[in-house]
VOGU-3710 file (C-alpha; in Angstrom, 3 decimals, decimal comma):
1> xxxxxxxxxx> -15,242/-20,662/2,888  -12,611/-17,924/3,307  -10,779/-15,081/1,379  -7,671/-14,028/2,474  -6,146/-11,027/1,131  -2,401/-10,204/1,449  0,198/-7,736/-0,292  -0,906/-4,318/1,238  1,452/-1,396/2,240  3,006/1,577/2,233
11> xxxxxxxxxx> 3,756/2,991/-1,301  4,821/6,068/-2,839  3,510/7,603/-5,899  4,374/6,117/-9,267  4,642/2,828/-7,655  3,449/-0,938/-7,641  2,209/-3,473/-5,269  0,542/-6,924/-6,487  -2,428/-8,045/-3,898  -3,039/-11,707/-3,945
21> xxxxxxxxxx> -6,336/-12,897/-2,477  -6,206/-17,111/-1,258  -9,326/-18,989/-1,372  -10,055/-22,105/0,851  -13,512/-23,884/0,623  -14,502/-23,511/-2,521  -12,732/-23,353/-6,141  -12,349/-19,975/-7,909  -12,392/-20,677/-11,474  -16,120/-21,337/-11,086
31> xxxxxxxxxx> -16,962/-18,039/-9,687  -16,607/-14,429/-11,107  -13,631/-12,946/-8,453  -13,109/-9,179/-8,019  -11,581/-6,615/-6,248  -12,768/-3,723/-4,505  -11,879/-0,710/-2,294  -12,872/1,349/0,374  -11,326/4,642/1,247  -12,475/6,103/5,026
41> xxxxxxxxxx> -15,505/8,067/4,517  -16,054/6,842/0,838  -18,593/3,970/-0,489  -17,020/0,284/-1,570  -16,083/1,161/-4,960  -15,632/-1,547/-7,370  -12,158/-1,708/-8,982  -12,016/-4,725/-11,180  -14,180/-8,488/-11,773  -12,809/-11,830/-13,795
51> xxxxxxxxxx> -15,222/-14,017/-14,976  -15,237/-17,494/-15,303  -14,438/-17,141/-18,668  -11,846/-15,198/-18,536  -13,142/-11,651/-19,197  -11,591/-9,012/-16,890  -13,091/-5,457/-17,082  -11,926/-2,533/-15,060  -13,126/0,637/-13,276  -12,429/4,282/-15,680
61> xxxxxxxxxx> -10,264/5,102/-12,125  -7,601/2,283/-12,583  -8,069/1,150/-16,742  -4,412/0,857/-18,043  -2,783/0,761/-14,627  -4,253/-2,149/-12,557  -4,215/-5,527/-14,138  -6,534/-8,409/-12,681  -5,549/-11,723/-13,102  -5,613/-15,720/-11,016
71> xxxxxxxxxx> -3,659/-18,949/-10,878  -5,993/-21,602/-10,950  -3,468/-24,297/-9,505  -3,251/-21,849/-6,573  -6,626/-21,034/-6,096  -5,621/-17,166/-5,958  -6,581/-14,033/-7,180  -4,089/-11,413/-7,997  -4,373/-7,651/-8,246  -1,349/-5,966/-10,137
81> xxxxxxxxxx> -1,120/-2,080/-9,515  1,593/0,048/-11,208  1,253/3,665/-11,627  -0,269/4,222/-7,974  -1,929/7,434/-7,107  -2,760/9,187/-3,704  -6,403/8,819/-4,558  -5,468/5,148/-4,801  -5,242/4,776/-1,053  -7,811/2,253/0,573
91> xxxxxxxxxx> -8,478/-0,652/2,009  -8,840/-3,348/-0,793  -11,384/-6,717/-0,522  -11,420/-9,272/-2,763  -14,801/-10,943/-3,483  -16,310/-14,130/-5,063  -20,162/-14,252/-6,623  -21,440/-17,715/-7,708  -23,881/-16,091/-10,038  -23,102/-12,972/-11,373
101> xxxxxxxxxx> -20,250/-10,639/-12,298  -20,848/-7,109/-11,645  -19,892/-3,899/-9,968  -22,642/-3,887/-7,843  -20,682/-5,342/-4,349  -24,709/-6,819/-3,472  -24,186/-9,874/-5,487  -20,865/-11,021/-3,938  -21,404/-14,040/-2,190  -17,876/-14,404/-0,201
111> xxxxxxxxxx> -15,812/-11,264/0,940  -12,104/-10,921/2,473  -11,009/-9,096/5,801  -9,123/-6,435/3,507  -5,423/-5,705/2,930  -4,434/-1,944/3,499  -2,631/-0,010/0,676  -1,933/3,784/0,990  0,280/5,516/-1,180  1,899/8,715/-0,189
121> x> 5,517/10,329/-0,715
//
């Protein structure tokens, strides 16, 4: 099983990165699939969860500017960001949990390396 997260980088305020997240070993559709983040010195903070039915829900911090979403076929998980703020800048992990979808980053089953993003002018 493995979660690989790419799409990371340098941006400056205002704009937009997508993060995709691959998964190998098992099939995502079947599991609720979020992101989260982790700024240096800060808890994991939950950002956003899909469940297997569809249902995407958001963190207050991002609502209206991130956008969750996944391709099936592909087996990926995507992460749209537009209107990207300083405070935005972390190290993002996408996650899988066979049982539950929450914000609580305890019931995540699976969990990614991380893909960097860091906005700044």
């Amino acid at each position: 099983v493995q979660l690989v997260e790419s799409g990371g980088g340098l941006v400056q305020p205002g704009g937009s990165l997508r993060l995709s997240c691959t998964a190998s070993g098992f099939t995502i559709k079947n599991f609720c699939m979020a992101w989260f983040r982790q700024a240096p010195g800060n808890q994991r903070e939950w950002v956003s969860y899909m469940s297997t039915t569809g249902t995407s829900r958001y963190a207050d911090s991002v609502k209206g500017r991130f956008t969750i979403s996944q391709d099936n076929a592909e087996n990926t998980l995507y992460l749209q960001m537009n209107s990207l703020k300083p405070e935005d800048t972390a190290m993002y992990y996408c996650a899988a949990s066979g049982w539950i979808c929450s914000g609580d980053y305890g019931v995540y089953n699976y969990w990614g390396q991380g893909t960097q993003v860091t906005v700044s002018s």
